[in-house]
Structure formats: C-alpha cells, structure tokens
C-alpha positions as CSV (number, residue, x, y, z in Angstrom):
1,X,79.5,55.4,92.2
2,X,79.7,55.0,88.5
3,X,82.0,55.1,85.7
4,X,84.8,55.1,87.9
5,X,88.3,55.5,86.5
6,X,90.3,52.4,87.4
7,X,93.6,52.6,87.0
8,X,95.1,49.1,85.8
9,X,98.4,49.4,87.0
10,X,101.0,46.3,85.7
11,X,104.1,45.2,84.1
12,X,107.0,46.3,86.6
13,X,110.6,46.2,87.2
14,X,110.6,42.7,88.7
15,X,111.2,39.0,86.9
16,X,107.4,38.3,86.9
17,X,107.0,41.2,84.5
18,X,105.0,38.7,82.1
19,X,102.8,37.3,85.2
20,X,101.8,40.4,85.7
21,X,100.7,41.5,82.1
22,X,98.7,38.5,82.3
23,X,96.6,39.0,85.2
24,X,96.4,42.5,84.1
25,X,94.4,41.3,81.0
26,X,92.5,38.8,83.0
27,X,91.5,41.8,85.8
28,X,90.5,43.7,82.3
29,X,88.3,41.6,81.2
30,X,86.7,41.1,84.4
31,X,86.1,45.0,84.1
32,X,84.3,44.4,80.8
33,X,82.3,42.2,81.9
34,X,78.3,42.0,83.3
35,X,77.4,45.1,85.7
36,X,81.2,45.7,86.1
37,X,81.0,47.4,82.2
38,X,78.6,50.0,83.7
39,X,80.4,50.6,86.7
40,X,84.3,51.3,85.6
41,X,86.4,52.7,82.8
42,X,89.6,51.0,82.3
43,X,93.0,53.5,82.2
44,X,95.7,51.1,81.3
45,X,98.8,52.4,82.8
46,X,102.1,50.1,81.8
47,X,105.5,50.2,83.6
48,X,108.5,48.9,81.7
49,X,111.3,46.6,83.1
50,X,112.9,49.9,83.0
51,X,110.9,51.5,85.1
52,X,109.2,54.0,82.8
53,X,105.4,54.4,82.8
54,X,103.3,54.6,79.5
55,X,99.7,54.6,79.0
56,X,97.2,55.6,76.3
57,X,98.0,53.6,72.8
58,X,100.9,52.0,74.1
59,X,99.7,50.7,77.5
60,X,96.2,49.5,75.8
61,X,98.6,47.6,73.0
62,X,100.4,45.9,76.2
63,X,96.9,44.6,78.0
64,X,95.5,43.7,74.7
65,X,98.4,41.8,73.3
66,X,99.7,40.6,76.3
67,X,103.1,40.8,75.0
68,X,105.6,43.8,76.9
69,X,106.5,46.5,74.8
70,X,110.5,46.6,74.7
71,X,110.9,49.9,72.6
72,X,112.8,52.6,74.9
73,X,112.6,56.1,72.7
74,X,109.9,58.8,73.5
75,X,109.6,57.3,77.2
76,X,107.8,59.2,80.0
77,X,107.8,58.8,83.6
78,X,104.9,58.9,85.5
79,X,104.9,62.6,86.3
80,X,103.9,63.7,82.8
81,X,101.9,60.5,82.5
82,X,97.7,62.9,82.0
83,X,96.6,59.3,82.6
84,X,98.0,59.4,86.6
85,X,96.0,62.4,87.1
86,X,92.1,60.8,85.6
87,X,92.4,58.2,88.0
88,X,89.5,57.8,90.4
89,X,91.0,54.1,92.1
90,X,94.1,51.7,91.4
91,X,94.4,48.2,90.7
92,X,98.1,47.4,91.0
93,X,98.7,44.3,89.8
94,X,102.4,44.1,90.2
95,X,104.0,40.9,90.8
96,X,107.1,40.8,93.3
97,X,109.7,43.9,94.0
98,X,109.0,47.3,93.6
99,X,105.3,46.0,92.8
100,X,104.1,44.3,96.5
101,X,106.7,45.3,98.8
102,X,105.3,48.7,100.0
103,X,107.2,50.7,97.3
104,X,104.2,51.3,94.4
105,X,101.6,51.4,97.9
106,X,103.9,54.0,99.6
107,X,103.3,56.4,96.0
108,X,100.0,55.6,95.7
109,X,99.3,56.7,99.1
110,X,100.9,59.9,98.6
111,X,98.9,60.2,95.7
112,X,96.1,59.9,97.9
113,X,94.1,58.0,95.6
114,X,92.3,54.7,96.5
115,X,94.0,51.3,95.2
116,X,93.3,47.9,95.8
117,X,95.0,45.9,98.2
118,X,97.4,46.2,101.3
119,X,99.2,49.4,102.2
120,X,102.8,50.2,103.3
121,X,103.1,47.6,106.1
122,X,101.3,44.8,105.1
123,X,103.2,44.6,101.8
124,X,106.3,44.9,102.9
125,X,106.0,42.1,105.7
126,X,103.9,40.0,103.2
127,X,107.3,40.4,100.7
128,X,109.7,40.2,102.9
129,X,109.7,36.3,104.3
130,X,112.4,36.8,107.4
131,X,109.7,39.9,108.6
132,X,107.2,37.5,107.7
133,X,108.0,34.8,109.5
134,X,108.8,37.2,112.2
135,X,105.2,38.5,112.5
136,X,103.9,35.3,112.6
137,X,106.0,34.0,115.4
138,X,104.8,37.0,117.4
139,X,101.5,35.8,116.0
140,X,102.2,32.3,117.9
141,X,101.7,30.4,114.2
142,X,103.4,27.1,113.9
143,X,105.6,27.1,111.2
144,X,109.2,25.6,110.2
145,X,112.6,26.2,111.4
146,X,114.5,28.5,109.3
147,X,117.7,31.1,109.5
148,X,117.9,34.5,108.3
149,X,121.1,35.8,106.7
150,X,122.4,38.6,104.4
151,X,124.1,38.5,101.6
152,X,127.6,40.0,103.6
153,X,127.7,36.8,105.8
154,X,127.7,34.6,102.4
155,X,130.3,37.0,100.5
156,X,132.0,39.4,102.8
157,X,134.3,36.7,105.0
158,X,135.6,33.3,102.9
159,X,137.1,32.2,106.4
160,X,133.7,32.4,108.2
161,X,132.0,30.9,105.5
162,X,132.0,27.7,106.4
163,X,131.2,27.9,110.0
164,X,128.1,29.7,108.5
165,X,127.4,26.5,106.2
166,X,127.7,24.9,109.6
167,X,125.3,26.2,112.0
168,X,122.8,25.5,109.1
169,X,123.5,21.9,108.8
170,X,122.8,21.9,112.7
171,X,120.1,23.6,113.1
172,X,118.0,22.7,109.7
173,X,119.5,19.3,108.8
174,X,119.4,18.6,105.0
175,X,117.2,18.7,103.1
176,X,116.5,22.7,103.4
177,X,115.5,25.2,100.8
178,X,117.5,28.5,100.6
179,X,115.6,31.9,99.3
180,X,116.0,35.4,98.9
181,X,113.8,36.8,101.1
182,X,112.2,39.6,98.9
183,X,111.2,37.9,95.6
184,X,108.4,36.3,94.6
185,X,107.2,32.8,92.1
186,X,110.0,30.9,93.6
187,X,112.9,32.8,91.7
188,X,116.7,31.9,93.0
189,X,115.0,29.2,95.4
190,X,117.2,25.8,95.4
191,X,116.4,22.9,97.4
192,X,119.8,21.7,99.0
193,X,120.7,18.4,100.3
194,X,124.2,18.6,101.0
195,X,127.2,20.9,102.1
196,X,128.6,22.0,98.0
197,X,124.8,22.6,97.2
198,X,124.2,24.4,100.2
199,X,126.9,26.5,99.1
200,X,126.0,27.0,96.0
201,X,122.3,28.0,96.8
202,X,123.7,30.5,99.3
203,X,126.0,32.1,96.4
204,X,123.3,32.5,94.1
205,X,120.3,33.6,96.3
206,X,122.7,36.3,97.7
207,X,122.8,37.3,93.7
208,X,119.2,38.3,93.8
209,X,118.6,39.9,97.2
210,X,120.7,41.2,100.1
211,X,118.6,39.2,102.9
212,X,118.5,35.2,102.5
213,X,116.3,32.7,104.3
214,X,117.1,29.1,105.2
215,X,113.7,27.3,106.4
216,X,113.9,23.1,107.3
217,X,112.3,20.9,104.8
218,X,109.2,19.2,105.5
219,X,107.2,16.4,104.0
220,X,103.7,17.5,103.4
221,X,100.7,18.4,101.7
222,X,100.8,22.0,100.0
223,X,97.6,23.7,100.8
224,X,96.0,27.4,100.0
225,X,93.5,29.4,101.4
226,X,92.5,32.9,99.9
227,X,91.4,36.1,102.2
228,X,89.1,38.7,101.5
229,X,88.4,41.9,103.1
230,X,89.7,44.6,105.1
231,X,88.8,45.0,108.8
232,X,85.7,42.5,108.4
233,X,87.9,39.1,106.5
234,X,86.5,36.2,105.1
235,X,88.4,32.8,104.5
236,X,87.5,30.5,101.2
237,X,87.5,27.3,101.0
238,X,90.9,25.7,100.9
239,X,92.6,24.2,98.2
240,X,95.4,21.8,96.9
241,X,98.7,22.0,94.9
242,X,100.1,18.5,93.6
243,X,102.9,18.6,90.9
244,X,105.1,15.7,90.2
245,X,108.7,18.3,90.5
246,X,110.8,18.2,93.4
247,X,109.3,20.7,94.6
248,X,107.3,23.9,93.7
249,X,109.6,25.8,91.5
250,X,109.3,28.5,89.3
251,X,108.9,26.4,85.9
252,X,105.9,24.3,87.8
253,X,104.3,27.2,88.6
254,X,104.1,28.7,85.2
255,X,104.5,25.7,82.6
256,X,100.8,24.5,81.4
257,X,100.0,21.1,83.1
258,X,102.8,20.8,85.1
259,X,101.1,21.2,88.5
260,X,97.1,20.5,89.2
261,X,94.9,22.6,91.9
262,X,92.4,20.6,93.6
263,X,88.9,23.0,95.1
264,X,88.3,22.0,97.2
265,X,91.1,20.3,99.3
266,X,90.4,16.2,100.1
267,X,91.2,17.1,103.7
268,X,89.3,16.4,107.2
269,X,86.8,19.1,107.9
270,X,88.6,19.8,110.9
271,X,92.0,20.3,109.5
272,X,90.0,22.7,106.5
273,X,88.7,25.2,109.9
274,X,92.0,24.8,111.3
275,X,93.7,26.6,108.1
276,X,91.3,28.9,107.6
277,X,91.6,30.2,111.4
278,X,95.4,30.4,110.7
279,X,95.0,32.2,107.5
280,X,92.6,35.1,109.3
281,X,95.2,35.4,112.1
282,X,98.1,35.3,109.0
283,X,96.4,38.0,107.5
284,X,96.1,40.5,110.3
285,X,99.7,39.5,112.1
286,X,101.0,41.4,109.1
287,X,98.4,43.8,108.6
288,X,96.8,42.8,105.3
289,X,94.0,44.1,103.3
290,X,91.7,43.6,100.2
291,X,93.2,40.2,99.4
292,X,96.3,37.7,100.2
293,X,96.5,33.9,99.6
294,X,98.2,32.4,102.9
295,X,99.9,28.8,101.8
296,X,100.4,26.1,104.8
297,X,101.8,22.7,105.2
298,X,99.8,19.8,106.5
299,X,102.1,16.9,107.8
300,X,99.3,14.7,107.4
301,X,101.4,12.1,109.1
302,X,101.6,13.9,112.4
303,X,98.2,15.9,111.3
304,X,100.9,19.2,112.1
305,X,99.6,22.1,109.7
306,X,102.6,24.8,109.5
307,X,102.1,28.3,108.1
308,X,104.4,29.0,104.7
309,X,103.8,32.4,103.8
310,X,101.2,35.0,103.0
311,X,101.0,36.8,99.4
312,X,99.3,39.6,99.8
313,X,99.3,40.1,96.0
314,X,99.2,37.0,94.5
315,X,98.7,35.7,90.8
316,X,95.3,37.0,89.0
317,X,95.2,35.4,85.7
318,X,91.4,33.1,85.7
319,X,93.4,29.9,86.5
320,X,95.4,31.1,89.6
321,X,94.6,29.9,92.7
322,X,93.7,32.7,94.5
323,X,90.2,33.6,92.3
324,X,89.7,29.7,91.4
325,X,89.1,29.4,95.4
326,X,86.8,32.1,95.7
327,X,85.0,31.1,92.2
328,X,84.4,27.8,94.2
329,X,83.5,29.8,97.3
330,X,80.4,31.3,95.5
331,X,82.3,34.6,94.8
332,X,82.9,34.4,90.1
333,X,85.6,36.5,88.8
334,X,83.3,39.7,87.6
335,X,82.3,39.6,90.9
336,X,85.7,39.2,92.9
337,X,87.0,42.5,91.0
338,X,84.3,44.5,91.6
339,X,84.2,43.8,95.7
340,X,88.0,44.3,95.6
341,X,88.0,47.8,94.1
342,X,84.8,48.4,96.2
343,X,87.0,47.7,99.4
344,X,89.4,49.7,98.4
345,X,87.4,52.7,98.1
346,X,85.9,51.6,101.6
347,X,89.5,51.7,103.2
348,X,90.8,54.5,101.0
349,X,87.7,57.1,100.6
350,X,87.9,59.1,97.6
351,X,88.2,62.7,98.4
352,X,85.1,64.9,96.9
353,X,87.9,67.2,95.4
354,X,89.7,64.3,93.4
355,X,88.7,64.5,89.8
C-alpha cells in the first residue's frame, strides 16, 4: 500500500514529554526519507502535558521545532481532532504513563485502526515492573530479589512503618534501589544504602505512583538487546551501557556524553546467545509486539546474566539504543520504521471500509 496516512502520535501527559517530542522528529524524518517518502504521509498529531490533542499547524510546529507548545486557549480534544479520522496507521511514540501502559493502545484499538507496537497486555505488563517481574518469574527468568509495595503501606500506618523498612533490610540487604513501578527513564528511582535513605526513597517514590518496587542491588555489566516482530521475533545483536554515575539515573540517560553505548557488547559469544534467548522468551512472557528493548545484568564474576526489564516502547531519537542495535544488526533507521509500521498493519489489518 502507498501513501499511507501515519499518524505520528507524541508528546503526552507523562515527565518524558520532551523524549518523546524528540523521537517523534527522529521517526519523522525517517518517514522522509529514501522509499519511505513514497510510501507514507506524515499527520502529526500532538498531546499536551495537559492532555489535549492538536494537530495541523500547531502539531507540525511541535515536530518541527522540537520544542512543546505550552499555550492552553482554543484547545481541542481528540474527538473534534479531522486529523484522528484521515488516519490509515499510528505510530505512538509516547514515552511512560498514559503513553505505554495500555491506556493510548486500549483507544487505539477501539478506534480500530492499526498502530505500531504492543497492544493492551503487553504494555501494561512491560510498564508496570511488579507485573513484569511477575511474568517473568512464571517465565522461569533469573532475575534479582525484589519487594512489591503500595504507596498505603509507606503512608497509611507510621507504627508499621518500620517493621516494613525491616523486612526490606532482610530480605534485600543494602544496597537496594527503590522505584515506582509504573514510570519510566529512571524518574523517582534512588539507590539506598541505609535505613534514613531507605526511608526516604520509599516516601518519595510513593509521591509518583501508588505501587513501589524494592529489587537487590547487584554488581554487573548493563547489557541491551532489541526485539523485532510480532509472532515471528528477531533478537539483535546485544549491546553495552557504561557511565561513570552511580548508577543509571535519569540525568545519565539524557545529558550528552554522560553515558557511552558500546555495539556490539565485548562479551563471550556464548553469554551474547544466552541474552538473546532470554530477551525472545522476555518478549513473549509479556506478550510483546513490533518492538521492545529487554535490559539484563551479567555478573561477569559468577558469569550469572539476570533479566532487568523489558520496554516495550523504548527511546527513538537516532542515538538511542534500541535503533543503534538494529543499525548495527543490518537493519538502518529508514528501514527500521518502515518494517515497524509494516508489522503493525500485519497484526492490525486495515479494514477496506477505513478511509
């Protein structure tokens, strides 16, 4: 099919508003580019931080600029949006909550319009890092220890409080990283090596989410692996994060040059099969599809490799990770785009009465 209507869908509620506006434009230009110019028409569609959809002028000013658009008068939601209706297939590219937890995919699917990437399920479990890790124990993945709690077990009782800083300490030892479990690019994440900063971490995680994870800190080597497909998945190559940080926070993530992928991976060929086994069985223990990154540990001491998480939307700008591995893996960006939305239309047909 040509001159397809893709429906660049980006910005969003959630703190990684700005991530997302940037692998919007990166996507974009992907669209522009080679056969991919021939193939699809670009309809920008931009959601606010306050939730209000905008396209035409506005939303092409957003992906062009790169900068979020803050005015708040003559604002539309997405039922009056003509924009919604021309669309042939979405690309959501929304980082984090109310983007790739199931919400925007649970619409879309009413819509009954094709869009890139996993559905209901698969982004909720992939958001979600208690259902996660959940899934993957089922899955029989080796991962670390960890404790799930809600935010009424951290506020609701002062006098249990401490009991509940207890059974931590006993069963995950110090050091130990505390997260909510539904955001993404490490936001409210502390790294905790005693009893005040435990508390502390607890207090303000419960400040960004209503479920909190506690997982066991673990010395090892940060490694990646990107997934591609829907019912037939392919594994790339596997990669390498080193940053000099105590660990891999939000500022590392996002601040230029202070954290260096390696493509491929310096790792035993063995150990490089290994992940990328555990990253296919990641990917459909929670149901997955189109794309996810899955990120592991390798105790190279012990040789141990541990699952961390899956993303099953994960950064898109031309320097994340997840498009640098398949770049590497023979697969260029243009390219990558194109067999997305192509999957997407294989898992979500368009209907002959659409359009």
């Amino acid at each position: 099919m040509t001159n397809l209507r893709v429906g660049l869908l980006f910005g969003g509620r959630s703190g990684e508003h700005q991530v997302s506006i940037s692998s919007a434009r990166a996507i974009a230009q992907a669209l522009r580019k080679e056969q991919n110019a021939s193939k699809y028409k670009i309809q920008p569609v931009y959601i606010q931080q306050n939730g209000y959809w905008l396209g035409g002028e506005v939303a092409q000013e957003v992906l062009e600029s790169g900068i979020p658009y803050l005015e708040v008068e003559n604002m539309q939601p997405w039922r009056s949006l003509a924009e919604v209706a021309e669309v042939d297939v979405w690309f959501p590219i929304l980082h984090g909550p109310n983007g790739e937890d199931g919400t925007i995919q649970g619409l879309l699917t009413l819509m009954q319009i094709p869009f890139v990437g996993s559905g209901v399920l698969g982004s909720a479990l992939g958001m979600d890092k208690i259902a996660m890790k959940m899934a993957f124990e089922q899955a029989g993945l080796p991962q670390v220890k960890y404790k799930g709690l809600t935010r009424a077990q951290v506020w609701s009782n002062p006098c249990v409080f401490p009991k509940l800083c207890d059974e931590i300490e006993s069963a995950l030892n110090y050091p130990c990283f505390v997260k909510p479990a539904n955001l993404g690019s490490s936001v409210g994440i502390a790294k905790v090596r005693s009893r005040s900063e435990l508390e502390a971490a607890l207090d303000h995680a419960a400040s960004y989410d209503r479920r909190l994870i506690v997982e066991a800190g673990v010395v090892a080597r940060e490694l990646e692996c990107a997934i591609l497909g829907n019912d037939q998945t392919k594994a790339s190559v596997v990669g390498e994060i080193t940053f000099d940080s105590d660990f891999y926070d939000y500022e590392t993530k996002y601040t230029a040059g202070k954290a260096d992928l390696h493509i491929p991976a310096q790792i035993p060929d063995a150990v490089s099969q290994q992940i990328q086994d555990m990253a296919l069985q990641a990917f459909a223990a929670v149901d997955a599809a189109g794309l996810a990154r899955v990120d592991f540990f390798y105790v190279e001491a012990t040789g141990e490799i541990l699952i961390n998480e899956i993303n099953t939307l994960p950064g898109f700008t031309a320097t994340s990770m997840y498009p640098q591995l398949w770049a590497y893996s023979g697969i260029p960006f243009p390219e990558l785009v194109d067999r997305l939305i192509q999957l997407a239309l294989e898992r979500y047909p368009i209907d002959s009465t659409h359009g």
